[in-house]
C-alpha positions as CSV (number, residue, x, y, z in Angstrom):
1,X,11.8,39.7,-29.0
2,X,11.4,43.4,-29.3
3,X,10.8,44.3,-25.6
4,X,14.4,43.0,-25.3
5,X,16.0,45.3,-28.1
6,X,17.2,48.7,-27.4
7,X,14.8,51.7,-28.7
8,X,15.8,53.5,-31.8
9,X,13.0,55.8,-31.5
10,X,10.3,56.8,-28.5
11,X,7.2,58.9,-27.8
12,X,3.5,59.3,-28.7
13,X,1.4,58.2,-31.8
14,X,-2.2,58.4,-32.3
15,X,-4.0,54.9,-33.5
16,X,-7.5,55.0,-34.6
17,X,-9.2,52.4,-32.6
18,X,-10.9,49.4,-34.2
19,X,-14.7,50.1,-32.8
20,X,-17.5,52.0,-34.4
21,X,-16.7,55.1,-33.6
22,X,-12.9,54.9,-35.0
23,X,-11.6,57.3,-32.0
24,X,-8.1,58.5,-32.2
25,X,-6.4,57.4,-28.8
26,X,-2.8,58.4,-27.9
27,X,-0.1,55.3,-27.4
28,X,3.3,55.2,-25.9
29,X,5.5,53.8,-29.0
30,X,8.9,52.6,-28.5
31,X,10.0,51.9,-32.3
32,X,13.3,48.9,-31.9
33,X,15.2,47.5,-34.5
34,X,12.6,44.5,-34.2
35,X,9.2,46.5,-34.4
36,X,6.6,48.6,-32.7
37,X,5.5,48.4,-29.0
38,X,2.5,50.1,-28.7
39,X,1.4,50.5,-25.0
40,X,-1.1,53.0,-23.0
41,X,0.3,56.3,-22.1
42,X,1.9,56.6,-18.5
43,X,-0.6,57.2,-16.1
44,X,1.4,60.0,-13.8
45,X,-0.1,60.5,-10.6
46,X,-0.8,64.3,-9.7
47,X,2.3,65.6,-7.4
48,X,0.0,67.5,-5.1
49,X,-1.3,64.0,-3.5
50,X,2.1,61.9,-3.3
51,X,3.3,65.1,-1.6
52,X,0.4,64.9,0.8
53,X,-0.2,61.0,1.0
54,X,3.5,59.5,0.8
55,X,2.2,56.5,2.6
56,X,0.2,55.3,0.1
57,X,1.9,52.8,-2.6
58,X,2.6,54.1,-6.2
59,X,-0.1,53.2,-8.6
60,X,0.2,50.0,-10.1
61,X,2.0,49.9,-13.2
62,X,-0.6,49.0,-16.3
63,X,-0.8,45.2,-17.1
64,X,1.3,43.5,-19.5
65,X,-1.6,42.6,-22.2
66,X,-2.1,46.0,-22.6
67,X,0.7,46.2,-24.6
68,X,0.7,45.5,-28.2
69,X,3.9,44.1,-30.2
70,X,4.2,44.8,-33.9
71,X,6.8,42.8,-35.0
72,X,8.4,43.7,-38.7
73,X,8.4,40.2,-39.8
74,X,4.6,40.1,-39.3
75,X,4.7,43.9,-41.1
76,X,4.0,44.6,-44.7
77,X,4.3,47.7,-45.6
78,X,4.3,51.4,-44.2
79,X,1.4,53.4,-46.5
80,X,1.7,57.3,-46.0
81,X,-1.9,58.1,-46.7
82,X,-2.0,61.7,-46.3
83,X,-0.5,65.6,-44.7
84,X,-3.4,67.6,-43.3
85,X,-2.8,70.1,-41.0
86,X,-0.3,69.3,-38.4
87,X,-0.6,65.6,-39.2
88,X,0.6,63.2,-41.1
89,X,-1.4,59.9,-41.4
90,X,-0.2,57.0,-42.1
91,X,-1.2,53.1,-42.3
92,X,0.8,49.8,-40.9
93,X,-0.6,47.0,-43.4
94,X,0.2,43.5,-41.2
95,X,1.4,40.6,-43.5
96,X,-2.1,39.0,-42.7
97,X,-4.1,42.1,-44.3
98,X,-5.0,43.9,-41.3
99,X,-4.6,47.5,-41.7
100,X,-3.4,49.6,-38.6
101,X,-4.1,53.6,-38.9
102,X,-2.0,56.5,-36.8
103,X,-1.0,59.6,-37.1
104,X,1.0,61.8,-35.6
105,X,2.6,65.3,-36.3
106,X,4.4,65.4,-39.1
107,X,7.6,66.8,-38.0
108,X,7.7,63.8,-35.4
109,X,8.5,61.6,-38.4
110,X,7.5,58.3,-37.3
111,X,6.0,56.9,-40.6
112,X,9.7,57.9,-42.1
113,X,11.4,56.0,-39.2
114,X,9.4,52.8,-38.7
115,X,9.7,52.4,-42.2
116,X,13.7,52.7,-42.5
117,X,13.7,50.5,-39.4
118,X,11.1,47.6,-41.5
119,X,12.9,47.8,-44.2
120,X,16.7,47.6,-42.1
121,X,14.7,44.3,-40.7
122,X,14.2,42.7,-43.9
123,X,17.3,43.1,-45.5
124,X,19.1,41.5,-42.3
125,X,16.5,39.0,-42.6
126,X,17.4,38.0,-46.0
127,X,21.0,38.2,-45.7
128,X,21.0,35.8,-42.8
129,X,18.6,33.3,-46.1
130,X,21.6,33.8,-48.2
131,X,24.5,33.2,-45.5
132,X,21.8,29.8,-44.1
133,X,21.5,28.7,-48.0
134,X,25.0,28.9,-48.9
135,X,26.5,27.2,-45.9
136,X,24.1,24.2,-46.6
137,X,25.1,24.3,-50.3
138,X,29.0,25.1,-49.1
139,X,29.0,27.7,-51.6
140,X,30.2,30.8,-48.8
141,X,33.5,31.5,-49.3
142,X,33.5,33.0,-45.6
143,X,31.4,30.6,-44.1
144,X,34.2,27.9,-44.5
């Protein structure tokens, strides 16, 4: 699925988390012509100790279910909510109703780019209906 497409677009977005306090917490984003990765930033250990310690193993590398796949076909819509300051904030409504909120700076441009990329998705989505229902009907003049 979208861990196996190529990256259009990579960096850092802000998502305000789902608990009480609605924290803003940094994500590593790879944006693919499939959806949205979303997964912790890279921990980097401090150069000073592998320097002094290169004995010891590299950190372990965070666990898979940390990462979090938004698909387009599970996407709705991109909603620019607002510009203030340096950010733009914006809101990733999921087809079942569940509203995802980042931000980011707004000359990053991610709201602009995951939503060319969504709607990309769902026009090659429904080109591939159209191709499927006219080879059943035998009505593609290519298809043949």
């Amino acid at each position: 699925r979208t861990g196996s497409a190529p990256a259009v677009k990579e960096g850092v977005l802000e998502k305000r988390s789902d608990g009480l306090l609605q924290l803003w917490k940094k994500k590593r984003c790879i944006l693919t012509e499939e959806g949205l990765l979303l997964t912790p930033p890279k921990q980097q250990p401090p150069q000073q100790q592998q320097q002094q310690q290169p004995q010891q193993p590299p950190l372990p590398a965070e666990p898979t279910a940390k990462i979090k796949e938004l698909h387009f076909s599970n996407m709705k819509t991109v909603d620019c909510v607002e510009r203030k300051g340096k950010y733009v904030y914006f809101t990733v409504v999921m087809a079942e109703g569940k509203e995802i909120d980042f931000r980011c700076a707004q000359e990053q441009g991610w709201n602009a780019a995951i939503t060319l990329q969504m709607v990309q998705y769902k026009n090659r989505q429904a080109i591939l209906a159209v191709r499927s229902t006219r080879q059943k009907l035998g009505t593609c003049r290519r298809c043949r």
